[in-house]
N, C-alpha and C positions, 0 to 999 in steps of 0.2 A: 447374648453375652454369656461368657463361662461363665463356669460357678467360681475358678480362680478369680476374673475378672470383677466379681462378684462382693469375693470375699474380700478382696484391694478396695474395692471402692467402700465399702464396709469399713473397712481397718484404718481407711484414712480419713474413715470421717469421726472416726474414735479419737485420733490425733497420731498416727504412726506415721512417720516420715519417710519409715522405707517397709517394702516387702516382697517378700519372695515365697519359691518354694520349691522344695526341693523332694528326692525320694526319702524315701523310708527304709534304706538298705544301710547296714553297718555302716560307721565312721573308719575304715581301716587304721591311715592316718594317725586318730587320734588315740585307738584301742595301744597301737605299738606305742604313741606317744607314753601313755601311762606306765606300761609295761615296761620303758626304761627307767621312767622315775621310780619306779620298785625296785627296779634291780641295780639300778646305780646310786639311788641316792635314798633308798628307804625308805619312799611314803605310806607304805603299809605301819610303817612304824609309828606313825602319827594318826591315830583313826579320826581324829576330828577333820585332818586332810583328806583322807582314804574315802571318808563315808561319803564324801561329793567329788571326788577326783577319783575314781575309777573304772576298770573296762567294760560293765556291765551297763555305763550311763555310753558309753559308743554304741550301743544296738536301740534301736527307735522302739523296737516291739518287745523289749524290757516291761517300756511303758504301757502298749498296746499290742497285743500279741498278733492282730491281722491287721497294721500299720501297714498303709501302703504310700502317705504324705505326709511332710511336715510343715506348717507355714512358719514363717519367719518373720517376724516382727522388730522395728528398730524407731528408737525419738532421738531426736538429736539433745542430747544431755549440757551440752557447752552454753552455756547461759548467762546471762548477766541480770542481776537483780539491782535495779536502778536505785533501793534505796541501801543499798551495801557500800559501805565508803570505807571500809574495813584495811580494804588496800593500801590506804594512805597511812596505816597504821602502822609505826615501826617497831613498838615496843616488844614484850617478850607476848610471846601468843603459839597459840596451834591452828596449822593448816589441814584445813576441811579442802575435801575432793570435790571435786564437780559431779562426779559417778553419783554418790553418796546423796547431795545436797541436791539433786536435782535429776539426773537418768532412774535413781527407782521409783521416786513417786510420783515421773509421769508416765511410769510403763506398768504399774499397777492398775489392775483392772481390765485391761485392754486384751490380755489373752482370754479372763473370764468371757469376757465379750463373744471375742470368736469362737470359744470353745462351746457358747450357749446356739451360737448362728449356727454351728453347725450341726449341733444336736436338733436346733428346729428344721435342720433342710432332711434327720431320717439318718445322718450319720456318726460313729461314734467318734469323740474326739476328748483328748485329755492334753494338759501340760501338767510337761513332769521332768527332772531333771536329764538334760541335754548337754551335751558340747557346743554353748551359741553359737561359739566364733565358728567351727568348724561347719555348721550347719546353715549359718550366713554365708561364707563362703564360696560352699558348696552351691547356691541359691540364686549366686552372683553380686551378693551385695557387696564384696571387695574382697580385699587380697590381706593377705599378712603381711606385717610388716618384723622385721627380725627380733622386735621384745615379745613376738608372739601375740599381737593382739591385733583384730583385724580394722583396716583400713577402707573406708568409705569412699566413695568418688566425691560424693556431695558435703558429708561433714567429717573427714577426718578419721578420726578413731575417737569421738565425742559420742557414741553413738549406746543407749542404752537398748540389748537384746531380748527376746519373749520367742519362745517356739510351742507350737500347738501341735501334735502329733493327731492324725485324721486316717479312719480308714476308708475314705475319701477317695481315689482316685485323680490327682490336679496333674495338670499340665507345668510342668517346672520350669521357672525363669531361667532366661539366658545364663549361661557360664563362663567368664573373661578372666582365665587365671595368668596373672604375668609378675615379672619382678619387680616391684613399687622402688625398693630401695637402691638397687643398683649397690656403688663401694659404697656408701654411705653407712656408719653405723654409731652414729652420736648416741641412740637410745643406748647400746651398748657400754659406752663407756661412760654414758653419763649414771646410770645405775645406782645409785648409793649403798647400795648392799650386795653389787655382783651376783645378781639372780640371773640376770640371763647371761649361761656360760658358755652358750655356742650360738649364733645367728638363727632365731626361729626354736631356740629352745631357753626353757625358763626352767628352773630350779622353784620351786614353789614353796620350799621350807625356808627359802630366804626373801623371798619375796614380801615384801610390809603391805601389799594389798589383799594376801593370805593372810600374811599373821594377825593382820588386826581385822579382816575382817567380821563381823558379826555373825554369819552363818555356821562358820568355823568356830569360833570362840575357843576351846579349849586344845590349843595347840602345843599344850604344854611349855617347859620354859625355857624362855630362850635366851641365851647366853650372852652376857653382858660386850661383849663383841659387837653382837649382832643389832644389838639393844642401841647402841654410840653410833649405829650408821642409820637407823630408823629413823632421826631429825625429828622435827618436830610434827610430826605429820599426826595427827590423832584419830582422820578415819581415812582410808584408803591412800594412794601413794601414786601422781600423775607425772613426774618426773621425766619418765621416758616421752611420755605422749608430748610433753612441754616442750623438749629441745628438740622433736621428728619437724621437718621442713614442711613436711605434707599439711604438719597441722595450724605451719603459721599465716596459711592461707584462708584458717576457717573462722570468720566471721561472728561473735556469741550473737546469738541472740537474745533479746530483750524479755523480760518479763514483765506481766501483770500486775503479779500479785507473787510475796514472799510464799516459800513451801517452809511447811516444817520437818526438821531432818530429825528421825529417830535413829539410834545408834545404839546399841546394846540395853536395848529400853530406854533411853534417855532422850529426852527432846531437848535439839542444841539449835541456836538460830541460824539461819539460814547466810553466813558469813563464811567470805575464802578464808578469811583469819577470825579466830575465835581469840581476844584476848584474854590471859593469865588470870586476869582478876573474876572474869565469865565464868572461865573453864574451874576456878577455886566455888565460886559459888553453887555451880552444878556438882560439885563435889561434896559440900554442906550438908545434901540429901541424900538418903539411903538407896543405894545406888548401887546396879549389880557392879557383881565385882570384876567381871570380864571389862567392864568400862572401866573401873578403877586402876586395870593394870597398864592398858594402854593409855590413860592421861598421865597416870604417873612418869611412864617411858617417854610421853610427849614434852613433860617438863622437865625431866632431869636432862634433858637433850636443849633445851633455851637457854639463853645467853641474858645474865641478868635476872634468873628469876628466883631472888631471894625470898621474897613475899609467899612462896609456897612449902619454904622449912616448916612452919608450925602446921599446917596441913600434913606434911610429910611424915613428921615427927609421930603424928597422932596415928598414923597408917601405921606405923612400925606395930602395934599393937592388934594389928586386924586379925580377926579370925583368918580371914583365907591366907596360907603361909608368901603365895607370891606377890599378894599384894605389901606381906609387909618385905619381901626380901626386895621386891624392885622397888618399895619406900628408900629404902636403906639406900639401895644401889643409886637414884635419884639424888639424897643429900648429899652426898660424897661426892656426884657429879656437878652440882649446884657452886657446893665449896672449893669445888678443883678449879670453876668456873670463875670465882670471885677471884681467885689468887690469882 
């Protein structure tokens, strides 16, 4: 048996649903990718974006300097938790991602794993900030699809990613690159915030699974415009993946046992819909304030949610200035809402 062969039967007995592996040579692709977003849309100018979106994360041996592999790790994240009845829920609420609520906290742990297997086979090995999708990809484990995010044979674009950089020598899995979507481009237009302005390219400063993500957190502020197409989404944003055809063939699968989903330090339960009165209670508690800005934009964007003015009202007072200007911005949208 290889040692790739090896490290699969390894990886899959951690829980990874898919793997691969690829070289350890530049991402060219995605180096130019960033390079236009510099030069046409300014992401140097947001360094909360810049410090994880940049060209120096397209070279593997950034990370490791005599990189000669990378493995690829992926869980299928689309999951259903049998005791979430949340669905049936109409009222005023915020929607939690699938990515969020369940692809990170089964992909945790799982690169340590490999990164320790291959320190006991004699070789060195780190993860470290990668281009997943382009290194999946690359690996064979699917194709892009035109919101830019890559596409699985087996589940979709449900798919949570880990790469382990190795100066390992593997043998790299097959490569089938083709065009998934054909004219098709509903992700495109179903969009809410027109982040992706050309087929296979994404604008990232408009993007709501940038903005609010928590790795990013201070992306500065974002313009009440932007704010009004955000909806009610309060961690990550699957919209596009929602209306792609590919994905209404994938199957959730069932869970166990509920996860608990952390989110700019805050532990929120493990619901597609978090309702109003939840999300005010988690608000009750001293609570960073990168969470605070994004719940607030998640409710001044609900339909019916009066019950969050006296909440609101007491934000306008907050030390951190954005939390009180998108307080502000929220109750004006509450009241525009009522009329």
């Amino acid at each position: 048996m290889s040692l790739a062969s090896e490290i699969e039967e390894y990886a899959r007995g951690l829980g990874a649903d898919l793997f691969g592996v690829t070289s350890a040579e530049p991402f060219a692709r995605y180096i130019e990718t960033v390079a236009e977003l510099n030069s046409i849309h300014g992401l140097k100018d947001i360094p909360a974006l810049n410090k994880r979106i940049n060209e120096s994360i397209g070279d593997p041996r950034n990370i490791l300097p005599d990189a000669q592999s990378i493995v690829v790790l992926g869980v299928f994240c689309k999951l259903r938790n049998p005791a979430d009845d949340s669905l049936e829920y109409e009222g005023p609420h915020a929607s939690l991602a699938s990515y969020w609520r369940h692809g990170r906290p089964m992909i945790v742990g799982i690169a340590d794993s490999i990164v320790a297997y291959l320190q006991g086979k004699g070789f060195e090995a780190k993860e470290g900030q990668l281009p997943l999708k382009a290194v999946a990809a690359r690996a064979g484990l699917g194709n892009f699809g035109k919101n830019a995010i890559l596409y699985t044979k087996e589940f979709g674009s449900w798919v949570s990613l880990v790469g382990v950089v190795t100066n390992a020598k593997l043998e790299p899995t097959e490569v089938s690159e083709k065009d998934i979507c054909s004219k098709c481009q509903r992700c495109i237009d179903a969009c809410p915030t027109a982040a992706i302005y050309q087929p296979y390219k994404l604008d990232v400063r408009k993007c709501t699974s940038y903005l609010n993500h928590s790795r990013f957190q201070d992306v500065g502020e974002i313009p009440d415009s932007l704010k009004e197409k955000m909806g009610n989404l309060l961690c990550g944003c699957e919209v596009c993946q929602d209306v792609c055809p590919r994905n209404g063939k994938v199957v959730p699968r069932e869970l166990s046992t509920s996860f608990k989903v952390t989110w700019h330090g805050v532990t929120i339960p493990d619901k597609a819909r978090l309702p109003l009165s939840e999300l005010l209670q988690l608000l009750e508690d001293e609570v960073d304030h990168y969470f605070q800005r994004y719940a607030v934009i998640c409710i001044g964007n609900m339909e019916g949610a009066e019950e969050a003015l006296p909440a609101l009202t007491k934000m306008l007072n907050a030390e951190e200035p954005l939390v009180s200007k998108y307080a502000d911005w929220a109750i004006k949208r509450i009241k525009k809402h009522k009329t």
